[in-house]
N, C-alpha and C positions, 0 to 999 in steps of 0.2 A: 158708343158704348160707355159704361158707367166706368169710373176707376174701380181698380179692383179692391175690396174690402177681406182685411187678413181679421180672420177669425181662428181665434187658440179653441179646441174641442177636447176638453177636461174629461179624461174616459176612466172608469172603472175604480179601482183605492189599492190600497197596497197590499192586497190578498192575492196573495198565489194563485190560486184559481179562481179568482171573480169573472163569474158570469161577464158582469156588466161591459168587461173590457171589449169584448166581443160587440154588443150594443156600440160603445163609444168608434170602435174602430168603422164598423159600419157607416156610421154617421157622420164619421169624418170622410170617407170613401165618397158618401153623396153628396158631401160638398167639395168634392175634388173632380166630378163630373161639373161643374159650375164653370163659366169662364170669366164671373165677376167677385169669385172666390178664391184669396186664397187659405188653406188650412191648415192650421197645425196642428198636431195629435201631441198629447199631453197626459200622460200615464204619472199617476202621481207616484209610482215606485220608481220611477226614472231620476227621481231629484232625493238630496240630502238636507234634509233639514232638522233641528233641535226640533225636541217632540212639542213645545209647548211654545206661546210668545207670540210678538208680533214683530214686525221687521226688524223692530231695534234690538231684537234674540238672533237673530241670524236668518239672513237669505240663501238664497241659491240662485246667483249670478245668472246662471244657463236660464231657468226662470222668470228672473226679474228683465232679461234679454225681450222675452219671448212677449211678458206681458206688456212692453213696452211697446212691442211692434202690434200688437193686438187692436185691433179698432170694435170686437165684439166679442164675446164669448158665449158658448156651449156645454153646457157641465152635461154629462152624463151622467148618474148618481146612483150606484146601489142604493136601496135602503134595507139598512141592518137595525133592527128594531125599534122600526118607527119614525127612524130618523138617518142623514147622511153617515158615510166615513169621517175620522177624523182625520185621515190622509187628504181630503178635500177642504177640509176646515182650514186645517195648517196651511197649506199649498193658500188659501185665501188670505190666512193671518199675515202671511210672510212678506204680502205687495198692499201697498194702500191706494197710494198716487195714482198708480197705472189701473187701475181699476175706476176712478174718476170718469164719472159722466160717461163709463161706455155701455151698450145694451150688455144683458145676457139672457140667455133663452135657459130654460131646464129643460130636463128628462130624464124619469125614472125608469129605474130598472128594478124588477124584483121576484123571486120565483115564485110569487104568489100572484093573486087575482089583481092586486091594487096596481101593480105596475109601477112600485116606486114615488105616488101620491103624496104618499104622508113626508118622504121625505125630499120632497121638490118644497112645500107645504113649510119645512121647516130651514131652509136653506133662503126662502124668499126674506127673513128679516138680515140674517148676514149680511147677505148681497146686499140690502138698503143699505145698512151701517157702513158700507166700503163704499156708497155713491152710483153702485152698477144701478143700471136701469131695470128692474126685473121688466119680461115680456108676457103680458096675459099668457097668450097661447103657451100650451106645454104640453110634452109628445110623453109616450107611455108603452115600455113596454114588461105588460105582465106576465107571468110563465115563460120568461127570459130561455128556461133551459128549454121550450118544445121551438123556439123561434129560430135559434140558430144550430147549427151542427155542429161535430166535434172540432171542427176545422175553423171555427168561427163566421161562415157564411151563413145567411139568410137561409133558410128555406123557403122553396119557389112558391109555397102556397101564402106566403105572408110578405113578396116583396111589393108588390102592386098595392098594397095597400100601405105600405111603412114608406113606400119610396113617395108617393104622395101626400103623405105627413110630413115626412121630413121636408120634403121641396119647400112645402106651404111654410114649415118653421124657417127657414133658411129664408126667403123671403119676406117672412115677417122680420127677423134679427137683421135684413139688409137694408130695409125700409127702416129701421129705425137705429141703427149705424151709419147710414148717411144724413140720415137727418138730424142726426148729434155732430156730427161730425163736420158737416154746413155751419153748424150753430158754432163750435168752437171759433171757428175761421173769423 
């Protein structure tokens, strides 16, 4: 068996009631069925950080911890007009290094048709400017609010087909976290 590959899974922003959290928890959930996974969930309300800056403004230690131990990442991303949170922006401004040469996979979230496109779409040149490797493939989920239930589970009629996306994503981010991660070596 392969070693195991620690993937940080970036869910939702600092909105009280974001959908998306739901989405991100999911998606870490399917990579915690994995046995060459492991994951960390990553709620951007969870950390303290100065609203504006880059690391030399202030980190958040617990954070910088986490992205350290990271070998790939998984943003999950509302999109609020057009574009991501800035609870995700920041949470990227805040690490440079540790984001060096590792994959990240996107996926939007959004309650509308697009399913968070436009802002996977706008997060892809970030992510270059910090070194992450963006991954073609990217998962989508539109009308966020009819997918999950109040309690944040799936609904049955939409797991067979999201759980098969996500596998496929999870496998693409693994295939190319060990093959960065070879390279390092």
């Amino acid at each position: 068996m392969n070693e195991k590959i620690t993937i940080v899974v970036i869910g939702g922003s600092a909105r009280e009631d974001a959908e998306s959290v739901k989405a991100g928890k999911w998606v870490a959930e399917e990579g915690h069925k994995r046995e060459d996974v492991e994951v960390i969930l990553v709620n951007p309300r969870d950390f303290t950080l100065p609203l504006d800056g880059g690391p030399e403004h202030g980190r958040d230690a617990r954070y910088s911890e986490i992205t350290a131990k990271a070998d790939a990442f998984f943003i999950v991303t509302p999109e609020y007009n057009n574009s991501y949170p800035g609870s995700i922006k920041r949470l990227l401004d805040s690490e440079d290094e540790n984001y060096f040469h590792k994959p990240i996979m996107l996926a939007g979230v959004s309650s509308g048709q697009w399913g968070g496109v436009r802002a996977c779409i706008a997060l892809q040149p970030v992510c270059h400017s910090l070194g992450l490797m963006n991954i073609p493939k990217k998962l989508y989920f539109p009308k966020v609010q009819e997918i999950f239930d109040e309690q944040g589970g799936m609904k049955l009629e939409y797991v067979e087909n999201y759980q098969k996306n996500v596998q496929a994503a999870y496998d693409e981010l693994l295939w190319f976290a060990r093959a960065l991660k070879a390279a390092k070596r």
